[in-house]
C-alpha positions in Angstrom: -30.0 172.5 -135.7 -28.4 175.6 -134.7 -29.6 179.2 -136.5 -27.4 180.2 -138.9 -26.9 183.4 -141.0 -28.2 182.0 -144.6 -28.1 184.2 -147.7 -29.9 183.6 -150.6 -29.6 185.4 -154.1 -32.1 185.7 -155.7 -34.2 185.5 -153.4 -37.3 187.4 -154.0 -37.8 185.4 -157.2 -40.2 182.5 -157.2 -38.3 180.0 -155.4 -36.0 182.5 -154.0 -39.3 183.6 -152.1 -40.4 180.0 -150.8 -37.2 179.2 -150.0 -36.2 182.1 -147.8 -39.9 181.5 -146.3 -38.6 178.0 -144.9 -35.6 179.1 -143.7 -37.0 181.9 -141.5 -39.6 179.5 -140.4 -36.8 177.2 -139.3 -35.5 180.2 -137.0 -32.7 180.7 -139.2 -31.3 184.4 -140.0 -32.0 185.1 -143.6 -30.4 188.0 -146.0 -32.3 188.0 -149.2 -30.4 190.0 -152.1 -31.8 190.8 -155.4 -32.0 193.0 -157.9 -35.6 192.6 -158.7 -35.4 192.6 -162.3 -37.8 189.0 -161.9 -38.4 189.5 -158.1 -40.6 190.9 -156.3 -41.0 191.6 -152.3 -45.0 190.9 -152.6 -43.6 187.5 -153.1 -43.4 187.4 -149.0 -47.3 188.3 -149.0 -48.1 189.5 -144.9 -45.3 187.6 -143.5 -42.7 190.5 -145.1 -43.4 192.4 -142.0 -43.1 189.7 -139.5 -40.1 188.8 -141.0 -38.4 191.9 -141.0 -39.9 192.6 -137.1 -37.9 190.1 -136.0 -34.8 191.0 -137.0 -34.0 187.4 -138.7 -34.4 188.8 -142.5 -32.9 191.3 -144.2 -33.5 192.8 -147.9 -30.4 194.1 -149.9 -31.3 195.7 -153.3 -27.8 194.5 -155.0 -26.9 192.6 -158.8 -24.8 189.9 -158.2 -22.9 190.8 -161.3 -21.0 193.0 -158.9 -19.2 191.8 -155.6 -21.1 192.3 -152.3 -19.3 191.8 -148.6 -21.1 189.9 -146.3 -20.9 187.4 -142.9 -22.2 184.4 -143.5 -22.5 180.8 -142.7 -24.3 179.4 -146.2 -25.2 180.7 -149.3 -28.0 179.5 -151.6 -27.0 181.2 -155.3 -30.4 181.2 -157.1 -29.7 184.8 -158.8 -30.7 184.3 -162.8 -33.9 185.5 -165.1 -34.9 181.2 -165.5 -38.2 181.8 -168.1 -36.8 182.1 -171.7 -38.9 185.3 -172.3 -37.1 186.9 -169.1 -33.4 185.4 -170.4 -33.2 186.1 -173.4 -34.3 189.9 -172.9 -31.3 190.9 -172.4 -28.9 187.7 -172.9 -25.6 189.3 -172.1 -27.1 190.0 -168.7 -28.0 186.8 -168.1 -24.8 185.2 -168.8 -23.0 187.7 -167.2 -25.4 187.1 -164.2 -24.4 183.3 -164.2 -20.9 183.4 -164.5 -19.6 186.9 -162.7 -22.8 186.2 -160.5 -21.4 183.0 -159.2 -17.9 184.2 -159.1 -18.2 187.0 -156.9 -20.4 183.9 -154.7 -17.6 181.7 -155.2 -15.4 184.6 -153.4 -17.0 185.6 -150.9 -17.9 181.8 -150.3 -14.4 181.7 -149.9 -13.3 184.5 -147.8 -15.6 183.6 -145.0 -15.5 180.3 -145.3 -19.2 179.4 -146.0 -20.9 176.4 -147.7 -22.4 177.6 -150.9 -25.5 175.6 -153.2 -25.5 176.4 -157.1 -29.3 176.6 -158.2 -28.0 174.8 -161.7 -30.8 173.4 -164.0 -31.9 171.0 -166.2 -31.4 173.2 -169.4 -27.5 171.9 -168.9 -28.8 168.8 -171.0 -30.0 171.1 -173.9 -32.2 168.8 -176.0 -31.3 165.8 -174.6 -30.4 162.5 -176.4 -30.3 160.3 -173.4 -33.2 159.9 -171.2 -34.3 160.0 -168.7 -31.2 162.7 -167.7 -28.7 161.0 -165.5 -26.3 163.7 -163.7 -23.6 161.6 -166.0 -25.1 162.6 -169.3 -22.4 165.5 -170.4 -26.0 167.0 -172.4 -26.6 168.2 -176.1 -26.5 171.9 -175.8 -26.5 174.7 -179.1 -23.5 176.7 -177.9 -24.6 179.6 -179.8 -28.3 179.8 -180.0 -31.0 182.3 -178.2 -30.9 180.1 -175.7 -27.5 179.4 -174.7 -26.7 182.3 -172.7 -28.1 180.3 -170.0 -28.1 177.0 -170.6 -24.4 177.7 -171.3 -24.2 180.1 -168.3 -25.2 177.5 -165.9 -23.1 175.2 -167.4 -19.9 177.7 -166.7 -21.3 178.2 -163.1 -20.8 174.2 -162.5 -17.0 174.9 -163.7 -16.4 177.6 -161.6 -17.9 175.4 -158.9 -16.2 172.1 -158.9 -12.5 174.7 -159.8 -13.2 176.0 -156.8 -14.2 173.0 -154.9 -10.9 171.3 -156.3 -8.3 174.5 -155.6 -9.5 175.9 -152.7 -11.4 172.9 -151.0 -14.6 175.3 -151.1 -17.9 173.4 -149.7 -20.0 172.9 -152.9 -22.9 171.6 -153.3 -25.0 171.7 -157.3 -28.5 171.0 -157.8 -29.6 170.7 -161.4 -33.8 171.9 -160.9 -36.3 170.5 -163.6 -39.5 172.5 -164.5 -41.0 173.7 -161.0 -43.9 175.6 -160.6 -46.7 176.8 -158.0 -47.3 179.9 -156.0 -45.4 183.6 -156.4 -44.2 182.5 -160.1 -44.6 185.7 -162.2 -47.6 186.1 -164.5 -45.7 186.9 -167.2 -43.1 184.2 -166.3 -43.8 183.2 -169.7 -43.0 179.2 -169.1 -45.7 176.7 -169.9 -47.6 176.0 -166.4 -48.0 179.7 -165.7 -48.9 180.5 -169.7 -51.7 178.1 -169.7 -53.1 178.8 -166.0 -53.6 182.8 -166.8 -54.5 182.4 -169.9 -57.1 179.6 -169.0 -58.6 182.2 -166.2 -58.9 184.9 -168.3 -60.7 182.9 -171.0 -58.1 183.2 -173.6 -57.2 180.3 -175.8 -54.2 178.6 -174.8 -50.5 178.4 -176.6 -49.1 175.1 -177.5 -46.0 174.6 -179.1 -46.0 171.9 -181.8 -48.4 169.3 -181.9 -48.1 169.4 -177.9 -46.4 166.4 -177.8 -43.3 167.3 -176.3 -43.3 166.8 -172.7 -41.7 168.2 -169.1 -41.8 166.9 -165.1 -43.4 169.4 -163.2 -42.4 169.6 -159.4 -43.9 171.4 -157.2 -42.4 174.2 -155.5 -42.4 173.2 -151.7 -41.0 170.0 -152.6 -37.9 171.4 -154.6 -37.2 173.7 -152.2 -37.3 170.5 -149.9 -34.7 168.6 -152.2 -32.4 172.4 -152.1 -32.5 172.0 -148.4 -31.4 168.3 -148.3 -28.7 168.8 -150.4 -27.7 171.9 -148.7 -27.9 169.9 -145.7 -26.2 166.6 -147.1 -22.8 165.0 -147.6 -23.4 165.2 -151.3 -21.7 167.9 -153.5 -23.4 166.8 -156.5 -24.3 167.9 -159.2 -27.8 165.9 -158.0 -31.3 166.0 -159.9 -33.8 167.8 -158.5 -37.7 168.0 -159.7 -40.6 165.6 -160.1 -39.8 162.5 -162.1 -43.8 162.3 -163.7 -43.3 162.8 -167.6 -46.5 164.0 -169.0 -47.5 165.5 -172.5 -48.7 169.0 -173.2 -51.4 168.0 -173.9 -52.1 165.7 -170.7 -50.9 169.5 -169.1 -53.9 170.7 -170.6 -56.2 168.1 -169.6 -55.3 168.5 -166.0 -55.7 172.5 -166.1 -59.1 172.2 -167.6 -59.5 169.9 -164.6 -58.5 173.0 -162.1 -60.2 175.4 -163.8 -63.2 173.3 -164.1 -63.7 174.1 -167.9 -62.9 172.7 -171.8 -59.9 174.7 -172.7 -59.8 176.3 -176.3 -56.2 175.8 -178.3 -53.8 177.5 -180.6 -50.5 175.9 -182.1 -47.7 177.7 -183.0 -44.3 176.6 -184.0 -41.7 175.2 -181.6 -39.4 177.8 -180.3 -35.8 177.1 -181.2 -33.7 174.4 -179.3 -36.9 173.8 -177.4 -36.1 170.6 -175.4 -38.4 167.5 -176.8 -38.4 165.5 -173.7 -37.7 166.4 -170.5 -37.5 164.0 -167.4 -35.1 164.1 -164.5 -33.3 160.2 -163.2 -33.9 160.6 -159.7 -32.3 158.0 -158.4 -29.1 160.1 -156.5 -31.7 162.7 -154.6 -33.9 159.6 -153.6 -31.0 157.1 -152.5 -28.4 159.9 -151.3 -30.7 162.3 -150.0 -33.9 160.5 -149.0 -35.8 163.0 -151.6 -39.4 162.3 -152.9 -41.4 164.5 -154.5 -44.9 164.7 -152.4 -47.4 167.0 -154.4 -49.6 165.5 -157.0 -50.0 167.1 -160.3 -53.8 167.4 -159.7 -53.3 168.9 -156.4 -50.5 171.1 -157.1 -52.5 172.7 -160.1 -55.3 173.4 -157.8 -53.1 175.2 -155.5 -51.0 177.3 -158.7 -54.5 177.8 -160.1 -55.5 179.3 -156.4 -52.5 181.4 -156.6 -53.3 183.3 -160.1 -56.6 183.5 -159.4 -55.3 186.0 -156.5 -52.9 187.7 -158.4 -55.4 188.6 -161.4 -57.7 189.6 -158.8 -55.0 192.3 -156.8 -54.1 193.5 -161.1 -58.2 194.3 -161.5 -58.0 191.9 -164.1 -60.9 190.3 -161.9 -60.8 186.6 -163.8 -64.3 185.3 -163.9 -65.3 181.8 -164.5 -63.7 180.4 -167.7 -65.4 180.4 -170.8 -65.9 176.9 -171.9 -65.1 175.8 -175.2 -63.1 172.9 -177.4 -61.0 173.8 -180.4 -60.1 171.1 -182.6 -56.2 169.9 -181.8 -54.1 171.5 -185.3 -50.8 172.0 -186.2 -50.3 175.5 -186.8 
């Protein structure tokens, strides 16, 4: 496969980061814009220098919200706050970000003549009443609630997409990405996986939502950013389900971090958050017969590494986690 000159909004975030790491590791010339509102260059770690050594990465400090000129053969469109706690901090940001964000892509896509991937996401099901989510489900989404600016962002974003695929015969490609997680997410990322692994190494009792029987698919982050690549790669435009297709409980989440952590886990129930998804499960069936996808991390394993991760990132704060205090709270409802 030839180089090619690949950029990525976005792409300091948490799978921004990975992905651009993959591309320059496949020799490819990678421009990396974002604003850094959720990203952060120590995502890179010690390859940052390399990378920029060898002239095949480039950082530009730019908000997608405004138009940017650029040469390029592909762009991956990852730009958006995804942790409700970063969304809904400033929502008109955030929907702004996903619609004017993926316009001005959408244009420059179009003016030099590049192939561009929408980083869309599950949340376009809302609370979903069919399941597991097939890409044909149309989803059950509050139009105006806290969390609509971008579920209802990334739902305009496939619009502007598939207009622009249909009138200008653009070269789309959508991914829809399910709960991921694993190394350079954010400590305060303030989704589920992240919530109970800091909180679990810092000895802090951890927040569950409900009775904790609502449940996710976590993927892994290597292997998403393995399903972006396929599609990117493909003949498919999509949309396409990307994520891991295990459906666990919060609870069984629990059970497998006190597993990593190698400790009983204290917990605390507070009430669900509004138009917080009940089940969540990706149909995989399109990435695994179109695109030859299959998730490869374990659960187990890919804890073990996220866990690895934080443990890191406390330690560079001074927060200097120390071995987890063990303890068993009785399961409530709060």
């Amino acid at each position: 496969m030839r180089p090619k000159s690949i950029l990525v909004t976005g792409g300091a975030g948490f799978i921004g980061s990975n992905l651009c790491l993959r591309l320059y590791r496949e020799g490819h010339h990678v421009i990396c814009v974002d604003n850094c509102f959720t990203g952060d260059l120590r995502n890179f770690g010690d390859a940052y220098r390399e990378m920029v050594l060898s002239g095949r990465f480039e950082f530009i400090r730019h908000d997608v919200t405004e138009p940017i000129t650029i040469e390029v053969d592909e762009i991956y469109h990852l730009a958006c706050p995804a942790s409700p706690v970063h969304y809904q901090y400033n929502p008109v940001k955030t929907i702004k970000t996903n619609v004017m964000g993926t316009y001005h892509m959408l244009g420059l896509a179009k003016r030099v003549d590049a192939k561009i991937l929408l980083a869309s996401t599950s949340e376009v099901y809302g609370d979903p009443q069919v399941h597991p989510q097939v890409e044909e489900y149309w989803g059950n989404v509050n139009p105006i609630g806290i969390r609509s600016c971008y579920d209802e962002g990334k739902r305009v974003a496939e619009t502007l997409m598939f207009d622009y695929h249909r009138q200008h015969d653009l070269k789309i490609r959508v991914a829809r990405i399910f709960n991921t997680y694993g190394p350079n997410m954010a400590i305060d990322d303030g989704r589920v996986m992240s919530n109970f692994i800091c909180q679990a190494l810092r000895g802090e009792a951890l927040t569950v939502y409900g009775e904790g029987q609502q449940t996710r698919s976590f993927c892994f982050v290597s292997d998403l950013v393995d399903g972006l690549w396929r599609l990117m790669n493909g003949d498919q435009t999509g949309p396409i389900n990307l994520g891991n297709d295990r459906e666990i409980t919060m609870l069984e989440l629990i059970k497998a971090t006190e597993v990593a952590v190698g400790s009983s886990l204290e917990i605390v129930h507070k009430p669900l958050p509004q138009d917080d998804p009940v089940r969540r499960r990706p149909d995989l069936s399109k990435a695994r017969n179109l695109l030859g996808y299959a998730p490869k991390v374990s659960l187990e394993d890919g804890i073990t590494q996220t866990v690895a991760y934080f443990q890191k990132r406390l330690k560079e704060l001074d927060e200097n986690p120390g071995p987890v205090r063990s303890r068993r709270a009785p399961v409530h409802a709060q």
